[in-house]
C-alpha positions as a Markdown table, in Angstrom:
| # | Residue | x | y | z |
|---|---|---|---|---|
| 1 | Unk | 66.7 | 4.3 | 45.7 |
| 2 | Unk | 68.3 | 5.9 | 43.0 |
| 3 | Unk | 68.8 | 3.3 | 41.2 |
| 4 | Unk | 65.1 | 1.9 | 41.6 |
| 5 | Unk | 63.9 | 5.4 | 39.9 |
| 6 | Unk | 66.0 | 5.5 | 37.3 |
| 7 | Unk | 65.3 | 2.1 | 36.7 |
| 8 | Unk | 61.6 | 3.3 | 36.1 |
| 9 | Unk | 61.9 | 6.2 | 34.4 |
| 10 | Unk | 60.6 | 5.0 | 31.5 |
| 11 | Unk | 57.2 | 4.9 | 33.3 |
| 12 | Unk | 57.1 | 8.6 | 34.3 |
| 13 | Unk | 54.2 | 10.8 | 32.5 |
| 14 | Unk | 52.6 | 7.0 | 31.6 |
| 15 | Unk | 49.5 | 8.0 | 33.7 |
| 16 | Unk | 47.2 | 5.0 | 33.1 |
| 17 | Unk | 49.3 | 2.5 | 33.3 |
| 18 | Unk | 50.4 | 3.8 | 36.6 |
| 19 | Unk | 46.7 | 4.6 | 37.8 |
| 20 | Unk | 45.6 | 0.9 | 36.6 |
| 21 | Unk | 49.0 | -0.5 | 38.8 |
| 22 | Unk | 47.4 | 1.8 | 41.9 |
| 23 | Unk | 44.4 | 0.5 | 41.3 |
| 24 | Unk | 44.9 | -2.9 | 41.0 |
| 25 | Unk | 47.2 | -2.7 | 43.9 |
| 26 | Unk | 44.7 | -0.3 | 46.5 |
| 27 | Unk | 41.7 | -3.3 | 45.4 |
| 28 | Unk | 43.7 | -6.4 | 46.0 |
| 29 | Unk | 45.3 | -5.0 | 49.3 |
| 30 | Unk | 41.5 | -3.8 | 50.6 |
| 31 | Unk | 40.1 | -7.1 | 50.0 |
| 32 | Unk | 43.2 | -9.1 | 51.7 |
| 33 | Unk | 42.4 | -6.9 | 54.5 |
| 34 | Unk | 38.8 | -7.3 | 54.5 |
| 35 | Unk | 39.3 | -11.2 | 54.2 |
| 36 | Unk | 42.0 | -11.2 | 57.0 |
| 37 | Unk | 39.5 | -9.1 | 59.1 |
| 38 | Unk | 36.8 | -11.5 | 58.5 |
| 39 | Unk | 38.9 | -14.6 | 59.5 |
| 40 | Unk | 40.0 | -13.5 | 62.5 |
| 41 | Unk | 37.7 | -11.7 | 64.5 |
| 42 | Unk | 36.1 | -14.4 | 65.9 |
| 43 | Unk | 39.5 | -15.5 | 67.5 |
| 44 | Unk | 40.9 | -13.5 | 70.8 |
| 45 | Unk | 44.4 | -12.3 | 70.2 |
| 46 | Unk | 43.8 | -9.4 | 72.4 |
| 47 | Unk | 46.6 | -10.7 | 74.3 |
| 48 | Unk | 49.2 | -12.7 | 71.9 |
| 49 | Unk | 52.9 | -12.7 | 72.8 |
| 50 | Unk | 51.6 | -10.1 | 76.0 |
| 51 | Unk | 50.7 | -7.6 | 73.9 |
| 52 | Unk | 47.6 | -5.3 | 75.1 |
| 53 | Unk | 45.1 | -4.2 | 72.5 |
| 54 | Unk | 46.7 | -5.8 | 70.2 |
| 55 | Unk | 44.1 | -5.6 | 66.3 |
| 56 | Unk | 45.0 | -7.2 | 63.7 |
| 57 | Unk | 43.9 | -4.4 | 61.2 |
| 58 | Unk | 46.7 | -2.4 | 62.8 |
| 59 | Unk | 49.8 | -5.4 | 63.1 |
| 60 | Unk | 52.6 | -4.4 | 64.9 |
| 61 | Unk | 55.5 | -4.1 | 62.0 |
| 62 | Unk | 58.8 | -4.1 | 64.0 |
| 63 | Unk | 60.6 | -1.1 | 63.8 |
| 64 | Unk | 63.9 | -2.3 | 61.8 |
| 65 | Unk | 61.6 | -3.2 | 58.9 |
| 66 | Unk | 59.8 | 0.6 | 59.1 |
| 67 | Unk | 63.9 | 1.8 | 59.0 |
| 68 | Unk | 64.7 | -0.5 | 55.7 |
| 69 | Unk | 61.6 | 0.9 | 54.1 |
| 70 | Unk | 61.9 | 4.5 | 54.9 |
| 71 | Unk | 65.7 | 4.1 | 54.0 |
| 72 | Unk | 65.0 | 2.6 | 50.5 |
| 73 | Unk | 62.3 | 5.4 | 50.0 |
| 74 | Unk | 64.9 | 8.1 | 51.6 |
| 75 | Unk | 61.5 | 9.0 | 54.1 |
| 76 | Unk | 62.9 | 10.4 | 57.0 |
| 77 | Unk | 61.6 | 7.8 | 59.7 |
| 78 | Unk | 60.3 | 11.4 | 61.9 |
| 79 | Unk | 56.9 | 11.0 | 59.9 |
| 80 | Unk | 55.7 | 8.1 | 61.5 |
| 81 | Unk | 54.7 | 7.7 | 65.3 |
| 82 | Unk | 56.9 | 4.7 | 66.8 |
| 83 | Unk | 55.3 | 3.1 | 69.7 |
| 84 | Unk | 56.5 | 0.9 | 72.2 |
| 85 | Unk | 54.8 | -2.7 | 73.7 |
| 86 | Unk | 55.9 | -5.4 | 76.0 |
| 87 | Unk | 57.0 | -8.4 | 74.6 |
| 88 | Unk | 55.7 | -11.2 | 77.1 |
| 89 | Unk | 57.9 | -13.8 | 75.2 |
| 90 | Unk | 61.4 | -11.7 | 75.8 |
| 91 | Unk | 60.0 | -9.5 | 78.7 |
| 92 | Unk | 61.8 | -6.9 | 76.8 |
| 93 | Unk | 60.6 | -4.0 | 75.0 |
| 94 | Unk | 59.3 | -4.2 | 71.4 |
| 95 | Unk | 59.1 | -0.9 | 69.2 |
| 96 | Unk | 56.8 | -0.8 | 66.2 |
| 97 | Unk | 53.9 | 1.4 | 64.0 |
| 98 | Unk | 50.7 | 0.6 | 63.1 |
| 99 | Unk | 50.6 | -1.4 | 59.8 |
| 100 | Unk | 47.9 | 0.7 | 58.2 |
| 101 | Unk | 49.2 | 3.9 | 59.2 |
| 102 | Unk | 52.6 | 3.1 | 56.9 |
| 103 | Unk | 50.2 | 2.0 | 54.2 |
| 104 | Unk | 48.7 | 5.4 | 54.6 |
| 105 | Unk | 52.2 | 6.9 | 53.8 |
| 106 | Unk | 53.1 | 4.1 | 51.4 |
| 107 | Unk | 49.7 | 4.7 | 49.4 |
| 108 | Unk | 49.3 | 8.2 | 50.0 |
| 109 | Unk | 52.2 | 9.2 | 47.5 |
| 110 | Unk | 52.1 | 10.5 | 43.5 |
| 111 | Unk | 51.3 | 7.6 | 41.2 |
| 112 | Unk | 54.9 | 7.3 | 39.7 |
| 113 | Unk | 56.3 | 7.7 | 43.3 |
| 114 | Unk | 53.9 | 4.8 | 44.2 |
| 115 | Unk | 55.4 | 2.6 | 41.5 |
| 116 | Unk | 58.5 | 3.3 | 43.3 |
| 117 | Unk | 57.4 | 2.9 | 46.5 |
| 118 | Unk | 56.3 | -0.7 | 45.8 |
| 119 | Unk | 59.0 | -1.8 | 43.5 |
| 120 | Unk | 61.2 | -1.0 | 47.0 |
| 121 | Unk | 58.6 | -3.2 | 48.6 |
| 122 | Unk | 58.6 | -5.4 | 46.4 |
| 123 | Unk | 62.8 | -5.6 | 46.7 |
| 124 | Unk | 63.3 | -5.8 | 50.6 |
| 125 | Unk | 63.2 | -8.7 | 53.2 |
| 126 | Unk | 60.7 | -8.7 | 55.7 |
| 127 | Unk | 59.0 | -11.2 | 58.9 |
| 128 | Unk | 55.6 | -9.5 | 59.1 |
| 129 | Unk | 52.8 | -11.0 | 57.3 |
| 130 | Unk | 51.3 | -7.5 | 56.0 |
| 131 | Unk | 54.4 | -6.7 | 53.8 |
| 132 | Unk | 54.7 | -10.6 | 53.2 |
| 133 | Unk | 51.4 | -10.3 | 51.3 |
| 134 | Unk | 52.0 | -6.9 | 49.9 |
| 135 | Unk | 54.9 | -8.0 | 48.0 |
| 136 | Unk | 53.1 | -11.1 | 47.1 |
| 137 | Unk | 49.8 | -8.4 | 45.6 |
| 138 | Unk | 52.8 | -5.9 | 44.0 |
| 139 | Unk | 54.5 | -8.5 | 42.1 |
| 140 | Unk | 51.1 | -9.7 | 40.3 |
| 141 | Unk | 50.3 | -6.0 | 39.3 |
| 142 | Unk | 53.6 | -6.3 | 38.1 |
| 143 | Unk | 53.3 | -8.9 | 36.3 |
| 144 | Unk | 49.7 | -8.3 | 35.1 |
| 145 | Unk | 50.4 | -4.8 | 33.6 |
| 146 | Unk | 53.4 | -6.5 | 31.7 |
| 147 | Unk | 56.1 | -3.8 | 33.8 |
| 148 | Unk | 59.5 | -4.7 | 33.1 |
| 149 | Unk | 61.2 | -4.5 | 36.3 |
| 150 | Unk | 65.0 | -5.2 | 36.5 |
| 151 | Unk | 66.3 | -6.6 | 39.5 |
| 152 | Unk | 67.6 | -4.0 | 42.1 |
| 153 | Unk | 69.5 | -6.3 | 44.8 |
| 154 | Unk | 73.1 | -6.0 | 45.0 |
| 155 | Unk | 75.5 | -8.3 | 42.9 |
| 156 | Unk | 77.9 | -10.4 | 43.9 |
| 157 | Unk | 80.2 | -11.6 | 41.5 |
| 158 | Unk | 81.5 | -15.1 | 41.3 |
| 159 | Unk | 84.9 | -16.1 | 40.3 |
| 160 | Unk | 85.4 | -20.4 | 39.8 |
| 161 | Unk | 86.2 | -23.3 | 38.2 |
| 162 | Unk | 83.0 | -24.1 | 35.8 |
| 163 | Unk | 83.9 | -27.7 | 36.0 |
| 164 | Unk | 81.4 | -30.2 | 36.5 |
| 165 | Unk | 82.4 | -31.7 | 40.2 |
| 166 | Unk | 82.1 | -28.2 | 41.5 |
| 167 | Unk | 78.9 | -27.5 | 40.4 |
| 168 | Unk | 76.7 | -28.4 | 44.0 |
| 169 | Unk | 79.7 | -25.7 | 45.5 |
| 170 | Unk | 78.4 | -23.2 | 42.9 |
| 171 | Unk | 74.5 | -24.0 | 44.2 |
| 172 | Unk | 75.6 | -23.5 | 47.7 |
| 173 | Unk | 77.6 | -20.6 | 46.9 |
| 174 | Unk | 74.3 | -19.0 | 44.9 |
| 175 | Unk | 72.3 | -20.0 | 48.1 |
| 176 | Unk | 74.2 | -18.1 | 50.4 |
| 177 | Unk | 74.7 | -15.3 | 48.5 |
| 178 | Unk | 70.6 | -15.2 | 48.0 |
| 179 | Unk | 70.1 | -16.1 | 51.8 |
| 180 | Unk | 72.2 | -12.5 | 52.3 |
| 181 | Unk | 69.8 | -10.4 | 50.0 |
| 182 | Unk | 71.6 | -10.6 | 47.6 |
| 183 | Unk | 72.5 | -11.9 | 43.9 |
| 184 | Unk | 74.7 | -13.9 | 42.7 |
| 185 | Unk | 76.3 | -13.0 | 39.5 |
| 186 | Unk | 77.8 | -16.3 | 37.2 |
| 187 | Unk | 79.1 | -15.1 | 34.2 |
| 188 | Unk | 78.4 | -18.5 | 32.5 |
| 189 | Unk | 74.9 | -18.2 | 33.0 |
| 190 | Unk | 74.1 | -14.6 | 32.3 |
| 191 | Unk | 72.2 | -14.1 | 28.5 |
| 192 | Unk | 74.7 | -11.2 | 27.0 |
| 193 | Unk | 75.9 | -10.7 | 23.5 |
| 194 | Unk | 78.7 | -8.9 | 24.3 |
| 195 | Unk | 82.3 | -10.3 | 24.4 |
| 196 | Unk | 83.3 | -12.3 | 27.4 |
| 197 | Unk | 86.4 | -10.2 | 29.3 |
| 198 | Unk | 84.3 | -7.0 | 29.0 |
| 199 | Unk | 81.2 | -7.9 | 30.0 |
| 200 | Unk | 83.2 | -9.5 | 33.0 |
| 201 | Unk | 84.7 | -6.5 | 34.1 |
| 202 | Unk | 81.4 | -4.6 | 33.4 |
| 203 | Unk | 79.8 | -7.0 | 36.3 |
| 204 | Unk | 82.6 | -6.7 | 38.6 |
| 205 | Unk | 82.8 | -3.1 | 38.2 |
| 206 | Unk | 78.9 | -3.3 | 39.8 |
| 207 | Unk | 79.2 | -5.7 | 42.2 |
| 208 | Unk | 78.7 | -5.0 | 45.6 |
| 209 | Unk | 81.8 | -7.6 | 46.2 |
| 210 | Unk | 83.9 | -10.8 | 44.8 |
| 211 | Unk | 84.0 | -14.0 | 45.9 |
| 212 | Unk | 87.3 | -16.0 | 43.9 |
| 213 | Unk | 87.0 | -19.6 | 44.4 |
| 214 | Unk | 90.9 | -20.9 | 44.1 |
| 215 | Unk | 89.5 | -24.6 | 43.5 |
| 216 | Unk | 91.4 | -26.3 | 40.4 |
| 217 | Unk | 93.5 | -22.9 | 40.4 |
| 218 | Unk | 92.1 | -21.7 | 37.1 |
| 219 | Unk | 94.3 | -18.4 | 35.7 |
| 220 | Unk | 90.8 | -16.8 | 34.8 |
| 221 | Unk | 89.7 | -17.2 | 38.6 |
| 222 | Unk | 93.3 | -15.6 | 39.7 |
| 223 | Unk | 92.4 | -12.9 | 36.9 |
| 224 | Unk | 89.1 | -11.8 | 38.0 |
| 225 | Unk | 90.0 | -11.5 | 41.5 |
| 226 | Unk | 93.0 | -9.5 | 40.6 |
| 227 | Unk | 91.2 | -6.6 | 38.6 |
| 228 | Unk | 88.7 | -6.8 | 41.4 |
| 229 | Unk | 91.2 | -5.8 | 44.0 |
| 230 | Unk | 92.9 | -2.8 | 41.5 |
| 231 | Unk | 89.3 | -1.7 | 41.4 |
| 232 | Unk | 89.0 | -1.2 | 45.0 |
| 233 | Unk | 86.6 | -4.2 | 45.8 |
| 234 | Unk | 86.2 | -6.4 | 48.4 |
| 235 | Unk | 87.3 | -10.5 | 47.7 |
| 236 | Unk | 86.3 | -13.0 | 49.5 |
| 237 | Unk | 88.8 | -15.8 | 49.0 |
| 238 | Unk | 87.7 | -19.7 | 49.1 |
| 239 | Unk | 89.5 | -23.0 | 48.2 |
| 240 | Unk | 88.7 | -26.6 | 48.4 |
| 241 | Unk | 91.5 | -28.0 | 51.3 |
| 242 | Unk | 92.7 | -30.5 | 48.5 |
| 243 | Unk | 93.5 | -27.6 | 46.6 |
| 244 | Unk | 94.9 | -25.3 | 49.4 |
| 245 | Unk | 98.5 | -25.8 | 49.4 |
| 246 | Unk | 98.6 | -25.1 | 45.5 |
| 247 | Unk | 97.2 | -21.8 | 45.4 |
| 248 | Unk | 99.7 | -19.0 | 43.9 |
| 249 | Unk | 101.9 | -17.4 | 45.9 |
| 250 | Unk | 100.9 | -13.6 | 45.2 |
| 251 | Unk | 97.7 | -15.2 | 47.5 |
| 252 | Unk | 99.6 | -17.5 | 49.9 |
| 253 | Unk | 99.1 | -14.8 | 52.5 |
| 254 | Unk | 95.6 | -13.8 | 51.9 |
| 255 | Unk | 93.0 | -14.6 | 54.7 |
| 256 | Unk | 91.2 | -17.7 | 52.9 |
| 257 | Unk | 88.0 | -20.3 | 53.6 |
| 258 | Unk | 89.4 | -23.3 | 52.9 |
| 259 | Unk | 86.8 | -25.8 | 53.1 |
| 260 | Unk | 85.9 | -29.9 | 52.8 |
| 261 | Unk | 82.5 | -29.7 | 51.9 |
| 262 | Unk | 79.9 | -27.2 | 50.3 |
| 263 | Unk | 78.1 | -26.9 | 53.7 |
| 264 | Unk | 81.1 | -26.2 | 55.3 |
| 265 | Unk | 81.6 | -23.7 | 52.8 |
| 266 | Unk | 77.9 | -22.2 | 53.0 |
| 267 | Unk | 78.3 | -21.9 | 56.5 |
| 268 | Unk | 82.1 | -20.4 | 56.7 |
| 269 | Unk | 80.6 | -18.2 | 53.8 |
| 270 | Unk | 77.5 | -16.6 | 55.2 |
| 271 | Unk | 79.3 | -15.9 | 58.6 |
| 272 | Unk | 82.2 | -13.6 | 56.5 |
| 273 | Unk | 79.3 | -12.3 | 54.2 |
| 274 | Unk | 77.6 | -10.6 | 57.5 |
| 275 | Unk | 80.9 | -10.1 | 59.2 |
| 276 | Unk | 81.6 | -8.1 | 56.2 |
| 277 | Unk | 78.0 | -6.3 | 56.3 |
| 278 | Unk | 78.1 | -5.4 | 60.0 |
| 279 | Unk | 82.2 | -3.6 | 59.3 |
| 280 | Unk | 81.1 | -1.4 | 56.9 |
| 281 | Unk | 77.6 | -0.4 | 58.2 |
């Protein structure tokens, strides 16, 4: 959240460009609603997935997305009534709010905090259509008032072999890392005019961890990975199984994926990523 703000400082005291983003925002999100409302009420869904009185002008939004909001907008979650259904697909319990009383909170702050509010939006991962189509309607008014809006996901930096017969593992890897909520950072294909080892150790320094593919045993790779570790961060370790038995010796011990193909890899990779995320929650 701090990050996001200070990010958009530069917008502070700019009151019409952030009054013409709340209004173009309010507008678009009142006539998706008035559509939606016009679509649907000729259909029953008084009683989808068992759940009584169920209107579509107030969707059920599940309560872990309400948390990641309020957490990105440091909102304590006390402000908003949580309510609980039964889910007739589960037979369990489902908590959630009302979608239009969170966009009452959401739309009800200062007009620079609003910016903020739906750049955070705008940033987060969500099922439910509402916040689907809000982040859809925040990114135009982005775009359309010309808002230069860096990207606020977490890093990951990327250690390996730029050779050509790894460059489907480097797509996978990317995917992965995206599928997480999260970015992947590639030296070789960030624009920078700075010089190479600095600007490295500028990204790793901000990543949220490493991942050092071993494959072809490049020094650089070993490099990276090595002033990762004095800095304290966490490095995910990879290595094509042709290339396994090769790998240095100051890393012959360290827990590696060793891997035959790049869906192995994706796979192998995603289930440490979230391994990783769960241990230090």
């Amino acid at each position: 959240m701090k990050d996001i703000r200070e990010g958009l400082k530069i917008y502070k005291g700019q009151n019409d460009i952030l009054q013409q983003f709340r209004t173009n925002v309010v507008n678009e999100h009142e006539y998706y609603r008035f559509t939606i409302h016009n679509e649907r009420e000729s259909i029953d869904i008084s009683d989808w997935y068992g759940m009584e009185n169920y209107d579509y002008l107030n969707y059920h939004v599940g309560l872990s997305e309400v948390v990641d909001i309020f957490n990105a907008l440091d909102l304590p979650i006390a402000r908003i009534e949580v309510k609980e259904s039964k889910d007739g697909m589960t037979e369990g319990r489902y908590q959630y709010c009302d979608y239009i009383v969170l966009w009452d909170i959401l739309s009800g702050r200062e007009d620079f905090e609003f910016l903020v509010a739906m750049v955070c939006i705008s940033q987060l991962e969500f099922w439910n259509d509402n916040l689907k189509e809000l982040q859809n309607i925040v990114k135009r008014a982005l775009k359309n008032k010309g808002f230069k809006i860096p990207n606020f996901k977490p890093t990951v930096f990327v250690a390996m072999s730029f050779d050509e017969d790894l460059k489907v593992v480097r797509e996978y890897i990317s995917k992965v890392i995206k599928d997480e909520g999260l970015t992947p950072l590639l030296i070789d294909s960030k624009e920078h005019n700075n010089q190479i080892v600095p600007e490295i150790f500028s990204e790793i320094d901000k990543a949220k961890f490493v991942i050092a593919d071993l494959t072809h045993h490049k020094t650089g790779v070993y490099y990276e990975a090595g002033y990762a570790k004095g800095k304290g961060k966490e490095v995910i370790f990879t290595c094509s199984r042709a290339d396994f038995e090769n790998r240095h010796f100051d890393v012959a011990q360290t827990n590696t994926i060793v891997w035959e193909t790049p869906v192995e890899l994706s796979e192998r990779l995603a289930k440490r990523i979230e391994a990783m995320t769960l241990l230090s929650v």
